[in-house]
C-alpha positions as CSV (number, residue, x, y, z in Angstrom):
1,X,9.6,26.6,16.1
2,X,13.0,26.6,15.0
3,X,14.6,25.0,11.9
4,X,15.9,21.7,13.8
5,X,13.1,21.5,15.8
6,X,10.6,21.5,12.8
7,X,13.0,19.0,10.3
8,X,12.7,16.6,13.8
9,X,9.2,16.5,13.9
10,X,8.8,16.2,10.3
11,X,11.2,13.1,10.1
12,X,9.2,11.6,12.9
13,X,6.0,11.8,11.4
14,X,7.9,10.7,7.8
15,X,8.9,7.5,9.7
16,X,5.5,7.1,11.7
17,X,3.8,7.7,7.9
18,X,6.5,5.0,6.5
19,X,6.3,2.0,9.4
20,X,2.5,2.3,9.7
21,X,1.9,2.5,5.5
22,X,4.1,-0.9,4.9
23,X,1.9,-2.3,7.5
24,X,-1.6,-1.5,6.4
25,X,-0.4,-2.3,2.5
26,X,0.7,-5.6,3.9
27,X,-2.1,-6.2,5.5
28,X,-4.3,-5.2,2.7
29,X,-2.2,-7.4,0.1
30,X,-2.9,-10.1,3.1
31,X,-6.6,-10.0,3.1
32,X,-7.1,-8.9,-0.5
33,X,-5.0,-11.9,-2.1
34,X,-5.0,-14.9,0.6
35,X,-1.5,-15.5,0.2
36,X,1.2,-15.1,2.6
37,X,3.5,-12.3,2.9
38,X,6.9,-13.3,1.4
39,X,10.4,-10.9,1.2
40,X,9.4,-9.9,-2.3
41,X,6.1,-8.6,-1.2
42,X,7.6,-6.9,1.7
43,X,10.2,-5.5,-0.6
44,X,7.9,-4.3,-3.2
45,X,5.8,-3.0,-0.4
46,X,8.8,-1.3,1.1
47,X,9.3,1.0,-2.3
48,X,5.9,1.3,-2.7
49,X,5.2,3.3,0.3
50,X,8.3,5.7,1.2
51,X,7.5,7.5,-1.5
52,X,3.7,8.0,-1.0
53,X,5.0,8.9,2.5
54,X,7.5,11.3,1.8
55,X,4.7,13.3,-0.6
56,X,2.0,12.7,2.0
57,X,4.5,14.7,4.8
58,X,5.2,17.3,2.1
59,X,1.5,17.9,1.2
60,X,0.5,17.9,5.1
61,X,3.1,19.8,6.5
62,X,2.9,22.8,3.7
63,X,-0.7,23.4,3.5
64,X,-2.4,24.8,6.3
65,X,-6.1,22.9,5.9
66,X,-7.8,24.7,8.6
67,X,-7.3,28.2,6.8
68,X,-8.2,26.7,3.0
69,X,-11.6,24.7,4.7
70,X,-12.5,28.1,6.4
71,X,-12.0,29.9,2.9
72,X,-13.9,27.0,1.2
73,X,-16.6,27.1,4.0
74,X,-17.4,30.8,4.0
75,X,-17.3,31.5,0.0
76,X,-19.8,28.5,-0.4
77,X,-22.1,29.6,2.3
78,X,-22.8,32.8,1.0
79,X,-23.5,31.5,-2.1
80,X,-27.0,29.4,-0.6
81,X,-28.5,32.9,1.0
């Protein structure tokens, strides 16, 4: 995949990981507390989660998970024989 290609799909899933945390933080706050959702909740909300997003694309899109559960998976079931 080339370089534009990748930094395309990584803003997508930045701004799919940024619409769809407000919205489940809001919704939690929501349920949680009772109250309504005013501008200063939304705000807060809003600063809350872009950076929890941005780390969350960072971690998933540099660390391949499939290779580290295979390493995980086959060290600790040798260690049960």
């Amino acid at each position: 995949m080339n370089r534009a290609k990748r930094l395309e799909v990584m803003f997508e899933f930045l701004l799919f990981g940024i619409v769809f945390g407000i919205a489940e933080d809001l919704i939690a706050i929501f349920f949680a507390t009772g109250k309504p959702i005013t501008w200063e909740v939304i705000g807060i909300v809003v600063i809350i989660a872009i950076p929890f997003a941005i780390i969350g694309e960072l971690v998933a899109d540099n660390i391949d998970f499939i290779r580290l559960f295979r390493k995980f998976f086959k060290r600790n079931s040798t260690h049960h024989r």
